[in-house]
N, C-alpha and C positions, 0 to 999 in steps of 0.2 A: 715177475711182479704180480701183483694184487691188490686190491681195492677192498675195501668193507661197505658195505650199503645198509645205511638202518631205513626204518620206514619215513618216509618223507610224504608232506603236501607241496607241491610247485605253484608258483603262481606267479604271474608278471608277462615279459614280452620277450621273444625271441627268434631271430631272423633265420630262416631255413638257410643250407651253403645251397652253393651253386651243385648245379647235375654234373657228375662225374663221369656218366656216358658220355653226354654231349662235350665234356671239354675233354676227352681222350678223342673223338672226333675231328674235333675243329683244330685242334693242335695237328693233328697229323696232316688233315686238309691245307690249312693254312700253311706246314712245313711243306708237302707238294707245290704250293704257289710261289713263296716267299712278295714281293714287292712289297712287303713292307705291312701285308696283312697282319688284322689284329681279331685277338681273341678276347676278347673282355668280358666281365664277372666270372673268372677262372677262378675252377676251384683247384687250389694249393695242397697235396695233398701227396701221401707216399707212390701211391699209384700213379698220379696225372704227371709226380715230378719224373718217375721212372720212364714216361711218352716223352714230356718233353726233351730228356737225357738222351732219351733212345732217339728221337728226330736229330739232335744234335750230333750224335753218333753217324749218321746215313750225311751229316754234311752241313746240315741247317742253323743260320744265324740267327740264334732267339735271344731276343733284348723282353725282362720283365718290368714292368711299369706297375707300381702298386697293384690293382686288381687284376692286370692285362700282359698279353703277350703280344711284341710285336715281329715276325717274322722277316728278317730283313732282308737274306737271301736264303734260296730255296734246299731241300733236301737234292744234294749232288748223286744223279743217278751214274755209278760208275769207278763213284769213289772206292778206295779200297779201306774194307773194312773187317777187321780179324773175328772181334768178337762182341755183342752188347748181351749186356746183362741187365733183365727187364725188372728186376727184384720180385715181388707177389703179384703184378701184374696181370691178370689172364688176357684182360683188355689189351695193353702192352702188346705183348709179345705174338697175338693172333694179327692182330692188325700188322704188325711189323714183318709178318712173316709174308703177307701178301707184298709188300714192300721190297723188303729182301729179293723175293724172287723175279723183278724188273733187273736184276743187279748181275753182270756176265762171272763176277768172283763170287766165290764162295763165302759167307755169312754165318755162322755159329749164332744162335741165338739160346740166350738159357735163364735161368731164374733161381730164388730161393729153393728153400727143400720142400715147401709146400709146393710151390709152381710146379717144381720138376714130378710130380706126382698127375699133374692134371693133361687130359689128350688131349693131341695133337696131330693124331694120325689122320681123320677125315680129313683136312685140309692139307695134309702133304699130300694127301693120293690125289687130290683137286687139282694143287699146282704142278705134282708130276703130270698132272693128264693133258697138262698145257705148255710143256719144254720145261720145267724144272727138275732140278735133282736134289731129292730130301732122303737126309739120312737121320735116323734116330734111333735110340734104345726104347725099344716097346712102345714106339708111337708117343713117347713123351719126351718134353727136354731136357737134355739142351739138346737142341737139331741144326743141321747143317744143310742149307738149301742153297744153290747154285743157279741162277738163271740161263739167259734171261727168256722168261714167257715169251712168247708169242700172242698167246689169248685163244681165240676160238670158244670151239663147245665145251662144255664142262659142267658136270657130275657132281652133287656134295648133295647127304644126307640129312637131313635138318632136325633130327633126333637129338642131335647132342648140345650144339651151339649155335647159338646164331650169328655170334662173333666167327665163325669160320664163314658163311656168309658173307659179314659185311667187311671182311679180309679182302674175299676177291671181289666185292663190287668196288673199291677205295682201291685195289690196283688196274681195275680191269681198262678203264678210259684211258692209262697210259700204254696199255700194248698195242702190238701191231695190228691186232685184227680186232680189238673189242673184244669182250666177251658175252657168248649166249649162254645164261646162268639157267640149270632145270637144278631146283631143292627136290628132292628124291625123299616120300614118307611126308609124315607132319611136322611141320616147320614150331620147336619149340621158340618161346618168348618172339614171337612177332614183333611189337611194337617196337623192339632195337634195333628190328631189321627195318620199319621206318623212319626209328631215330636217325639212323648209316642213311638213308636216300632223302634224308628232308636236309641233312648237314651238305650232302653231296650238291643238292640242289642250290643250296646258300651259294656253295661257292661256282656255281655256272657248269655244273656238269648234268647232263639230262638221264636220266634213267626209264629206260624204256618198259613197264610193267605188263608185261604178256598176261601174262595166270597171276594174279594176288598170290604172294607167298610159296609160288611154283615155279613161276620159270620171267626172266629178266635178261634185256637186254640192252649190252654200253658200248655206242660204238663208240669208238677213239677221239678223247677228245683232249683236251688241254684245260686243268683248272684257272679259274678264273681269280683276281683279286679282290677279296672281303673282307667285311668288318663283320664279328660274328659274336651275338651276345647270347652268351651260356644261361640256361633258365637254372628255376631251380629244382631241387634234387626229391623228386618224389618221394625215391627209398628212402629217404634220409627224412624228408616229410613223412613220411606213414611213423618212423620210430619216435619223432616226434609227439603225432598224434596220439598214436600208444600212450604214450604217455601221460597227456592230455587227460585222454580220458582215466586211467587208472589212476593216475594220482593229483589232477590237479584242481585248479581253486581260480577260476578267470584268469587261463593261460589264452594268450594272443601269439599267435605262429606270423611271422609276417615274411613275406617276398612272394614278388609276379611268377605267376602260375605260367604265363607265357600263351603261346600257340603251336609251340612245337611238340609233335606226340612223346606221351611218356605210358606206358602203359601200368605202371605202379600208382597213374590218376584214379584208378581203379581202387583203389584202398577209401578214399571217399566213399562212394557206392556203398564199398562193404560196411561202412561203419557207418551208415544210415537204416543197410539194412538191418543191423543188428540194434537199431534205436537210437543213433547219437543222433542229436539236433547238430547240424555243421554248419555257418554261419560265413561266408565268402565275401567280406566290403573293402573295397580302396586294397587288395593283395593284403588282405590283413585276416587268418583264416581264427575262427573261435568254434570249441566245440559244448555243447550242453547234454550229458550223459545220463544212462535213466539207471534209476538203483540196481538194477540187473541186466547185462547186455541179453541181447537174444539166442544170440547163437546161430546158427544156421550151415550150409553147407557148400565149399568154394574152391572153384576152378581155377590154380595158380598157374596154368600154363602158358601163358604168357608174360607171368609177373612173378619168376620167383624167389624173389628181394624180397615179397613178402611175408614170405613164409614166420620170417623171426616175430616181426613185430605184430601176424595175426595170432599166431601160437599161443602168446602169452596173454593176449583176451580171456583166456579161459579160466585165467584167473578171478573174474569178473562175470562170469557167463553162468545164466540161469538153465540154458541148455547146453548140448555139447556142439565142438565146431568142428566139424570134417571140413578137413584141407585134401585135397587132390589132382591128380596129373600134373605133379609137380615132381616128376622121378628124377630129372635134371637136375635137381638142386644137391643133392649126391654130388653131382660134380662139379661142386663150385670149391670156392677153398679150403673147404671141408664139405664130408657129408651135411648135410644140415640137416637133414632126416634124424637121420640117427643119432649126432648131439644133442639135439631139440630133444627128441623122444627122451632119452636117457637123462639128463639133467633139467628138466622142467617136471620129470616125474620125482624128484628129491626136492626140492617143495611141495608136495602134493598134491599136483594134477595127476589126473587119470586119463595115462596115455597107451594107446593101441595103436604101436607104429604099423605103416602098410608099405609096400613097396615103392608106391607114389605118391605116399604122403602119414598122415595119419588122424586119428577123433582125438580128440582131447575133450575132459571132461573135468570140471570143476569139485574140489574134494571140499566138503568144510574143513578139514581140520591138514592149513597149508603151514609150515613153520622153513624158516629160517634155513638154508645150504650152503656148502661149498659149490659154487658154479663154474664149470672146466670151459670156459670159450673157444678151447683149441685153437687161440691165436684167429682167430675170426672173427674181423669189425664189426660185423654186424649182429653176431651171437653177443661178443660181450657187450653192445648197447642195449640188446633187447634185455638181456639176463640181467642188465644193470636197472632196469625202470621193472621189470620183476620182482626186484629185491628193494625196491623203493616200497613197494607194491605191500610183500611182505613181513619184509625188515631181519634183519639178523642174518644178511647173507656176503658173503666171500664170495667174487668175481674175480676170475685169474686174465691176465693179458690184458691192462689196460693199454698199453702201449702200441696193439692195433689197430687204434681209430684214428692212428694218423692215415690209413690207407685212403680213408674215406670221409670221414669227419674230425679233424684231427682235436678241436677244440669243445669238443661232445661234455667231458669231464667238467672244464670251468663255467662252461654258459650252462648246463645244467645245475650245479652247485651256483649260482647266480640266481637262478629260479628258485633257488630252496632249497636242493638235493642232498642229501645225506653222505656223500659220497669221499671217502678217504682212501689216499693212497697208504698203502703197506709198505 
């Protein structure tokens, strides 16, 4: 499927969803407890419903209430379970797999054709290091891990994911011995790996922080019953503001910013440093834009959701914007690197991909493309507020913003958007 985007102004009010880290979190958290915990302002979504599925898989009684989930009885450690299937998941199925391996039978876990592309392997050699048996083809899905842990010492590389991380901190409190966590190298996208122990903490389990971002420990404990309310969705705010700023006319962004870290809050910063006026009253965010952004140069290694929706500033930029140390985003559900580079240069930016990221530069003379999203939520929203941007552009996959925003299409077209399905 595809969409066509002409050039549109926006204008009017629009509520950010809920964060979709934090409710693959709290849903798994909350199936660990069960008594009847709840999850509320849940974001609904292809991915969050693939966690809920997969909790319910491992044994877990989930009753949904309009916005909320309530847990009734807990994920059954023991239960016998063949096979779950996480769909696009990466959240999913990392987490599930520290999960899994509490469990003394063997677990198949696997995904779509994109999932089964993305690794796996650092965090199977984790849980083998602690009594698991993980078998895969070339360290990706679908894999089969066998319990049950133990816990102890244990080894994981923080280069790739940080979701393998907060895999084994969400199983470590239920092993025998706790685990003592050392991240090996530099711990990419940090602030998930805060999102995973400020969730942990909600629901009454302690995380013991030796070295910031190096080494962690959890002795054994037993989650506690919570009520846990999901903020909202930075990434999902930052394409928003993209937007905002390139195409709109007294756009109001509204929902609570919260207290709990997100490190895509970071996209604020950048888009002051680049000259937005940003206006923060009563959870109600407005932006004021200056005829030319500024441009400048930016460290996504902890945020790199960003990558789509800064990319496309450069549409608008009176200098060029280097993005970097963001070589991780390669392995998200696509390259993002290399999409971005290749299809934002068919509008006519001037792009110089690099290995961990790339410059973009502003062309005058931008027209009209075919934009490939390669099934990627977040490429086809930014490509879609691009093509708002420019007008006269084809966006393929609308169909993947259920992963994550599922409702992107009509509240956008709500504000004004140009946007037609094919």
């Amino acid at each position: 499927m595809k969409c066509k985007v002409e050039k549109s102004r926006i204008s009017g009010q629009i509520v950010c969803p809920p964060n979709k880290s934090y409710t693959h979190r709290a849903i798994f958290l909350a199936s660990l407890v069960g008594k009847n915990s709840m999850v509320e302002n849940v974001l609904f979504s292809a991915d969050t419903n693939a966690t809920i599925e997969t909790c319910k898989k491992f044994g877990a009684e989930i009753e949904i209430r309009d916005s909320s989930i309530i847990v009734k009885n807990p994920i059954k450690i023991g239960t016998k379970i063949s096979k779950i299937d996480t769909g696009n998941s990466g959240t999913t199925i990392r987490i599930a797999s520290g999960i899994a391996s509490l469990f003394s039978e063997e677990i198949t876990l696997t995904g779509d054709s994109s999932l089964q592309k993305r690794p796996m392997q650092p965090l199977l050699n984790a849980l083998s290091s602690i009594g698991a048996q993980c078998n895969s083809t070339d360290g990706k899905p679908p894999i089969k891990i066998r319990g049950k842990i133990l816990g102890g010492k244990v080894k994981i590389p923080g280069n790739f994911s940080s979701q393998f991380i907060s895999s084994l901190l969400i199983s470590g409190p239920l092993t025998e011995k706790g685990i003592n966590l050392t991240i090996e190298g530099n711990l990419v996208s940090k602030p998930y790996l805060d999102a995973t122990v400020a969730t942990m903490r909600k629901f009454g389990v302690s995380v013991q922080t030796l070295i910031p971002y190096k080494r962690y420990n959890i002795p054994p404990q037993i989650y506690k019953k919570s009520a846990f309310t999901v903020p909202i969705d930075f990434s999902s705010l930052a394409l928003l503001l993209s937007s905002a700023v390139l195409n709109g006319e007294n756009v109001t962004i509204e929902g609570s910013l919260g207290d709990l870290p997100q490190g895509d809050e970071i996209f604020i910063d950048i888009l002051e440093q680049m000259g937005v006026d940003i206006t923060i009253v009563d959870d109600r965010i407005k932006v004021r834009s200056p005829e030319k952004l500024k441009g400048g140069k930016f460290d996504l290694s902890n945020s790199p959701d960003l990558l789509p929706p800064l990319s496309i500033l450069a549409l608008n930029s009176s200098k060029p914007i280097e993005i970097f140390n963001v070589k991780h985003a390669r392995l998200k559900e696509t390259d993002r690197i290399a999409i971005i580079a290749r299809e934002i240069a068919k509008i006519g930016i001037k792009v110089l991909e690099k290995e961990d990221g790339m410059i973009l530069e502003f062309n005058e003379k931008t027209s009209g493309a075919e934009l490939n999203s390669e099934e990627d939520h977040r490429l086809f929203m930014a490509f879609c507020i691009a093509g708002m941007y420019v007008g006269n552009c084809t966006v393929t996959d609308p169909e993947s913003v259920r992963v994550s925003y599922p409702n992107f299409i009509e509240e956008m077209k709500h504000l004004g958007a140009k946007i037609q399905l094919l």
